[in-house]
C-alpha positions in Angstrom: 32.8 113.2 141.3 33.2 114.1 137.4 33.8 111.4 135.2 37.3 112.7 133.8 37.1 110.6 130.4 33.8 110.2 128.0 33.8 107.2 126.2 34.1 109.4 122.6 37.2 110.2 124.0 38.4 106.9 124.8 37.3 106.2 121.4 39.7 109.0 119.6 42.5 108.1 121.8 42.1 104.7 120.4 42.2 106.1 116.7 45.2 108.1 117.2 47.1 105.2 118.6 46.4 103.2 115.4 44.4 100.2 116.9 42.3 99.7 113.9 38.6 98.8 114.3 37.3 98.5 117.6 34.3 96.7 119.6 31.2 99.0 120.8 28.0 98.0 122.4 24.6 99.6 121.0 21.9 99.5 123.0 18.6 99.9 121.5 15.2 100.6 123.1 11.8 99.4 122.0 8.4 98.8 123.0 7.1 95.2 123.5 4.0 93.7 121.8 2.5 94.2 125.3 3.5 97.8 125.6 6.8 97.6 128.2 10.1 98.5 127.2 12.7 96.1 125.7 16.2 96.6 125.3 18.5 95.3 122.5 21.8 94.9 123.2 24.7 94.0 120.6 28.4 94.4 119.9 29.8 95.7 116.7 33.0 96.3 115.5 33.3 99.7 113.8 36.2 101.6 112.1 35.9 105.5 112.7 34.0 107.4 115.5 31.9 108.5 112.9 29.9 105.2 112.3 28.3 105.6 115.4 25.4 107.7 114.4 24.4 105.4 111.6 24.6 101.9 113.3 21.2 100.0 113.2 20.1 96.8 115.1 17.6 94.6 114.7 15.4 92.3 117.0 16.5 89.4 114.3 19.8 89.4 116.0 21.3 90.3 112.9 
C-alpha cells in the first residue's frame, strides 16, 4: 500500500496550524575510521520546512 502522507507534508500541515518550531530527526551517514558505515542520529528543533536542507551534524554531538 501507498503511504498516503510524506512527512513534508505533515510538516506543512504543522505550519499552517501555527504550532511554532517543531522537533525533526537528522540522520547522517559516514564512514568509520575502519571503513564501515556509521550513522549519526540527532533531534533538532527547527522553524520553517525550509531549514531542512541546510541542517548540519557533527560526530561532537554538538
Amino acid at each position: 500500500m501507498a503511504k498516503a502522507q510524506s512527512f513534508v507534508d505533515k510538516v506543512r500541515k504543522a505550519e499552517q496550524r501555527g504550532k511554532g518550531p517543531f522537533m525533526v530527526q537528522v540522520i547522517k551517514g559516514y564512514r568509520s575510521e575502519r571503513g564501515t558505515i556509521r550513522f549519526l542520529k540527532r533531534f533538532v528543533r527547527v522553524n520553517d520546512v525550509s531549514e531542512l536542507d541546510t541542517l548540519d551534524i557533527t560526530k561532537d554531538g554538538q
